[in-house]
C-alpha positions as CSV (number, residue, x, y, z in Angstrom):
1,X,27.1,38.0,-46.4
2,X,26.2,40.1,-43.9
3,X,25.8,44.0,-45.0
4,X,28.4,46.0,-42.6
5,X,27.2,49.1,-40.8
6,X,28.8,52.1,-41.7
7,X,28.6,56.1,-40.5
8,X,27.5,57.6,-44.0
9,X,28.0,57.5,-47.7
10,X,31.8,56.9,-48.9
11,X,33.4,60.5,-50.1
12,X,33.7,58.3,-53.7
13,X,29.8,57.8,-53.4
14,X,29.0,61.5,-52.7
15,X,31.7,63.0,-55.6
16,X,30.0,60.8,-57.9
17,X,26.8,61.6,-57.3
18,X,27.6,65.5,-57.7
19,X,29.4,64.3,-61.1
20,X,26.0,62.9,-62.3
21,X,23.5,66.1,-60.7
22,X,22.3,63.2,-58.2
23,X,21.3,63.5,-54.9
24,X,23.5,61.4,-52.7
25,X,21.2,61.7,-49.0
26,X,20.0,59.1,-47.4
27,X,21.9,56.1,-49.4
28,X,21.9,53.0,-48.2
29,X,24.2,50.2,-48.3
30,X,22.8,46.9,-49.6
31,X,25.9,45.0,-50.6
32,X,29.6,45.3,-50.0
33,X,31.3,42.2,-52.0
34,X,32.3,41.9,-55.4
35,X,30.8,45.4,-56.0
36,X,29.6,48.0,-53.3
37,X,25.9,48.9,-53.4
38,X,24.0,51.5,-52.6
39,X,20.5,52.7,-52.9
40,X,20.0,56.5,-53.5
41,X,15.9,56.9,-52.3
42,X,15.2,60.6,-52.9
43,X,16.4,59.5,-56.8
44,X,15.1,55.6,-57.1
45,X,18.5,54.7,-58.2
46,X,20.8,51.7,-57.3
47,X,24.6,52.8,-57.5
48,X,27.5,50.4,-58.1
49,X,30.8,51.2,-57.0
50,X,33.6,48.6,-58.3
51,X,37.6,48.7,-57.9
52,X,39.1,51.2,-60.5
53,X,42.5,49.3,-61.4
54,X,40.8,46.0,-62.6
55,X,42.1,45.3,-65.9
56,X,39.2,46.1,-68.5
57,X,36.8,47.2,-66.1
58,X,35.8,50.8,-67.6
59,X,35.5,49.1,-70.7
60,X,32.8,46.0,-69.3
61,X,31.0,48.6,-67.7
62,X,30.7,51.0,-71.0
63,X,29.4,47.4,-72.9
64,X,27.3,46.8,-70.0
65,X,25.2,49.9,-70.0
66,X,25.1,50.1,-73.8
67,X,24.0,46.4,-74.0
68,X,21.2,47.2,-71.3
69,X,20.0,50.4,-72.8
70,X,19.7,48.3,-75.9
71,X,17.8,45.8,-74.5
72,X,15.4,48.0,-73.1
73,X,14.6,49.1,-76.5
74,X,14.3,45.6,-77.4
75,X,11.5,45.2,-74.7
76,X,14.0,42.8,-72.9
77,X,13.2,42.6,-68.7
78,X,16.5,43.7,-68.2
79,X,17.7,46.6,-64.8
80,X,18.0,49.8,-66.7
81,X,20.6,52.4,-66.5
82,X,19.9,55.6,-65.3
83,X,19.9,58.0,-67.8
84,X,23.0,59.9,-66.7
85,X,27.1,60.2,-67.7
86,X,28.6,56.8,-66.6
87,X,30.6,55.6,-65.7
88,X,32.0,58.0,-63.6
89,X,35.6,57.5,-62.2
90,X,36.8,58.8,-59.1
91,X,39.0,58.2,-55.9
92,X,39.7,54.8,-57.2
93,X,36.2,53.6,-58.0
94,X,33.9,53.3,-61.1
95,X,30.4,54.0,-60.3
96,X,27.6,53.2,-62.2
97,X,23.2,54.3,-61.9
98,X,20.7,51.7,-62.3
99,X,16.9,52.2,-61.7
100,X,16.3,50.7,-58.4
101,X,13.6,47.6,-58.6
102,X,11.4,47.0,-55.7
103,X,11.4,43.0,-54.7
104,X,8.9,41.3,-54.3
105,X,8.1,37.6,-52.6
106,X,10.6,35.2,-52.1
107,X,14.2,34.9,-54.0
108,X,13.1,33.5,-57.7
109,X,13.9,29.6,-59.0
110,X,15.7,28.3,-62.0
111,X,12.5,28.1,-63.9
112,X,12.1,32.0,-64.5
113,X,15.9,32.4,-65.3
114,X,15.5,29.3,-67.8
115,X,12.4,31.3,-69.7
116,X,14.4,34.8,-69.8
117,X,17.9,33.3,-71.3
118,X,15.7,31.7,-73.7
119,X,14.6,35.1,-74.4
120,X,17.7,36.8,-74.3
121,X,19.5,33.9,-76.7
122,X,16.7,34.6,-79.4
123,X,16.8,38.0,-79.6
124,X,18.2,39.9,-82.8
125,X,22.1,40.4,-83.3
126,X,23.7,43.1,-81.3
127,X,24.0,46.3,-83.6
128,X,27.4,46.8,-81.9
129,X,30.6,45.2,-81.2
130,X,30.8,43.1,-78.0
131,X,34.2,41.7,-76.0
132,X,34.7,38.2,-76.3
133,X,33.9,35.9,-73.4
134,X,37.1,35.2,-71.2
135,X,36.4,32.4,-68.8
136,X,40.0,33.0,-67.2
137,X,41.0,36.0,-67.3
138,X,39.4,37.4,-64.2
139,X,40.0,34.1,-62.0
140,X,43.6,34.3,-63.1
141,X,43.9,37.7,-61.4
142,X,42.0,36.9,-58.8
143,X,44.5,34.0,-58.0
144,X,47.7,35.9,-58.8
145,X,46.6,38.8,-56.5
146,X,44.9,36.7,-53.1
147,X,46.7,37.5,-50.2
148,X,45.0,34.7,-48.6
149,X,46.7,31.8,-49.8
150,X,50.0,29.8,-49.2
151,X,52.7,29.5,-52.0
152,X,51.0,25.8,-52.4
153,X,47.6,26.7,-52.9
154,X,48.7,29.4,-55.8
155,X,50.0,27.0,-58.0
156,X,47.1,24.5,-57.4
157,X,44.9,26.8,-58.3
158,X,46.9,27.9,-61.2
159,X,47.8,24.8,-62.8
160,X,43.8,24.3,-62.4
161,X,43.1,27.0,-64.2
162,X,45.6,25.9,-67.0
163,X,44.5,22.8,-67.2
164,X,40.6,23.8,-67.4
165,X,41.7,27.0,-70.0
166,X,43.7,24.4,-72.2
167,X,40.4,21.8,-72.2
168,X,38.3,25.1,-73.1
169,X,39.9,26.5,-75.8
170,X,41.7,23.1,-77.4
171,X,38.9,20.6,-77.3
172,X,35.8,22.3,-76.9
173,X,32.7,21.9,-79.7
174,X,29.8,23.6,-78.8
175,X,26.0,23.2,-79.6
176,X,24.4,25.9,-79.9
177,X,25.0,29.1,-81.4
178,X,27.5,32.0,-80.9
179,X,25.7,35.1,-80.0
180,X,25.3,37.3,-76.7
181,X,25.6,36.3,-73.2
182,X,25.0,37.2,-70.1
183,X,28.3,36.1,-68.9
184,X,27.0,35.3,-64.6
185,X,23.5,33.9,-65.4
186,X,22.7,32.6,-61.6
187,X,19.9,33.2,-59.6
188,X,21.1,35.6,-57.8
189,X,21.6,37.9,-60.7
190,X,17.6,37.4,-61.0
191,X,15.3,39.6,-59.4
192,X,11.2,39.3,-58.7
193,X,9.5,42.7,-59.1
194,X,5.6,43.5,-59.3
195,X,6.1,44.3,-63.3
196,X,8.0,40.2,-63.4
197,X,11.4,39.1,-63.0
198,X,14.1,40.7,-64.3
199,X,17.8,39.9,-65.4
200,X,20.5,42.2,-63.6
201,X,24.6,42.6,-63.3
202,X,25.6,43.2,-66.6
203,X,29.4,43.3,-66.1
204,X,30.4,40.6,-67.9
205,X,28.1,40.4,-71.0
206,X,29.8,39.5,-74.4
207,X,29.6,37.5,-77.1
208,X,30.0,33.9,-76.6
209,X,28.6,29.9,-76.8
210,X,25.2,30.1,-75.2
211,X,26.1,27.1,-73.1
212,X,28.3,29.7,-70.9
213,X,24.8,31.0,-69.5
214,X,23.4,27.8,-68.8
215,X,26.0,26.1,-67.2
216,X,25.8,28.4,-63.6
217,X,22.5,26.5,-63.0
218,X,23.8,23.3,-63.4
219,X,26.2,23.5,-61.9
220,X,24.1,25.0,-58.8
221,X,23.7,21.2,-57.3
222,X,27.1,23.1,-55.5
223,X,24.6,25.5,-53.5
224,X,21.8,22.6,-52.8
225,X,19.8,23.4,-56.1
226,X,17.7,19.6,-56.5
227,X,17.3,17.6,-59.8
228,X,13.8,19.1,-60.4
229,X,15.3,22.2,-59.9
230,X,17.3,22.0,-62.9
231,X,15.1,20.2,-64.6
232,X,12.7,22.8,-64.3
233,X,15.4,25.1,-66.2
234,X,16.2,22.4,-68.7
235,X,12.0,22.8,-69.5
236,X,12.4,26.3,-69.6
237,X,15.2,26.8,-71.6
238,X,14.3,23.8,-74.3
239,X,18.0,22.2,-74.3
240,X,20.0,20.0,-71.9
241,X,23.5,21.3,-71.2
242,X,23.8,17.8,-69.4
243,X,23.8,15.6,-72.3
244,X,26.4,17.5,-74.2
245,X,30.2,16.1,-73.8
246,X,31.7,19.2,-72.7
247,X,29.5,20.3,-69.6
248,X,32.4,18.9,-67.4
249,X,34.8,21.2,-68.7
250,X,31.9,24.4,-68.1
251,X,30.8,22.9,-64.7
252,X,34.3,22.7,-63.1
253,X,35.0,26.5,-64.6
254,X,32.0,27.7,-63.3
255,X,32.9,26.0,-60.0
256,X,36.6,27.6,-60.2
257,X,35.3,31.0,-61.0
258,X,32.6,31.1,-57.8
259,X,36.6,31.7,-56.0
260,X,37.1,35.0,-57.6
261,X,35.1,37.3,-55.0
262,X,36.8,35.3,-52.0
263,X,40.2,35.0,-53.0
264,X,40.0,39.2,-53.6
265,X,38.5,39.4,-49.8
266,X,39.7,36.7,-47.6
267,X,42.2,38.3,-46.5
268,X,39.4,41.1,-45.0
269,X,36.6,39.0,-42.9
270,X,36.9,35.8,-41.4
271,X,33.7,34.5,-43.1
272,X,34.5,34.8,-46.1
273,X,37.9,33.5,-45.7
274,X,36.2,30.4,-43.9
275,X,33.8,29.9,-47.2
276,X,37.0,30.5,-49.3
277,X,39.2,27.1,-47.3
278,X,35.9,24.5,-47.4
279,X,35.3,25.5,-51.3
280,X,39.1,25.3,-52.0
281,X,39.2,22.0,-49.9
282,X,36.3,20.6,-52.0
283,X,37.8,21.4,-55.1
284,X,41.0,19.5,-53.9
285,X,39.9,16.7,-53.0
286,X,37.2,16.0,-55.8
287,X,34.2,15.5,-53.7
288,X,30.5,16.9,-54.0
289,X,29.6,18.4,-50.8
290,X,27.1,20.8,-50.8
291,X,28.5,24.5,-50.9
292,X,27.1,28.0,-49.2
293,X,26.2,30.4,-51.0
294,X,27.7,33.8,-50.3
């Protein structure tokens, strides 16, 4: 998606920054999707600014950094939080300071993200409490709330989502075992730095079957990942989400859930309203074609 140009730093951006003793000049928009991003240079911080009034949001972002400062101490390759007050909330946003992480070289392939959940699945119990993964929950908003989408199209995509919820929850057995998640382990969330790769967007890390972290990649044959590809991940990892009976039911999830950023923004750019029909016309009529990734 194309990064929009705008005049300066959001009044949100600029309060919160004062909140946290930052300095807000010079930032930078990098991304404006799911969450708006912005890169503070005099500080070396990233700063996420998400919507306010999503149900359970202040609470996903409190796990989130608690989970990452914990994983730092655990020597995990995880984006760090700054070490400031967060999140902050104001003017309808709740913004969050990560360390920013130089790139470096070319976007990063299954095969690092396959060696680091293998990592992440093996490390110790969480000292803490986490939420409980909820495959529906935010897709079920998401579908409720689009302003993009006829009468017809709402209840396809809700008696999808029943139908895919009642599957999960009713007939599901998993493999392997309960534990923490990431909760969006793609690629994209995957970043190559001189120091290695590391794992970032936290938001929706819980406890849950480790099969929820695999199945993104899998199911990235959607977004032209190739057979080696994923078998390259299935190495890494050491198991085969493939072989197990209920990958269907986590493959057409994850496929369903890839809707939630469009159906909240169609209704604002014409590209992403264009991705949002040929995805929702895929889905509908059951076929395979490859999708764009956005």
């Amino acid at each position: 998606m194309t990064v929009p140009l705008v005049a300066g730093p959001p009044a949100a951006l600029i309060e919160a920054c004062r909140e946290a003793g930052l300095n807000s000049a010079g930032a930078r928009l990098l991304r404006s999707f799911a969450s708006v991003v912005y890169h503070l240079p005099e500080e070396g911080l990233v700063v996420r600014m998400a919507t306010a009034t999503t149900p359970g949001k202040y609470d996903r972002l409190v796990t989130s950094i608690k989970v990452t400062r914990w994983l730092a101490a655990q020597g995990f390759p995880a984006t760090r939080p700054a070490e400031v007050r967060q999140p902050i909330a104001v003017d309808g946003h709740l913004v969050t300071f990560w360390h920013y992480e130089e790139q470096d070289g070319p976007p990063p392939g299954p095969v690092p993200l396959g060696l680091l959940l293998r990592r992440l699945h093996a490390l110790p119990p969480v000292p803490f409490d986490l939420p409980t993964y909820d495959p529906f929950g935010t897709i079920r908003r998401a579908i409720a709330d689009a302003r993009a989408i006829d009468p017809e199209e709402r209840e396809w995509l809700t008696e999808r989502c029943s139908a895919l919820s009642d599957a999960y929850y009713e007939r599901l057995e998993f493999s392997l075992p309960y534990g923490l998640v990431h909760g969006d382990a793609h690629r994209g969330n995957l970043l190559r730095t001189p120091g290695g790769h590391l794992l970032c967007d936290w938001d929706s890390v819980s406890a849950g079957p480790r099969e929820i972290d695999l199945a993104p990649t899998m199911a990235g044959v959607r977004f032209g990942l190739t057979e080696a590809q994923r078998d390259g991940f299935v190495e890494a990892y050491g198991y085969d989400i493939r072989h197990w009976a209920g990958y269907p039911v986590l493959r057409d999830t994850r496929e369903l859930q890839t809707l939630t950023a469009l159906l909240r923004n169609a209704h604002l750019d014409r590209d992403t309203l264009g991705v949002l029909r040929f995805r929702l016309a895929s889905l509908r009529a059951g076929d395979n074609r490859t999708w764009r990734a956005f």
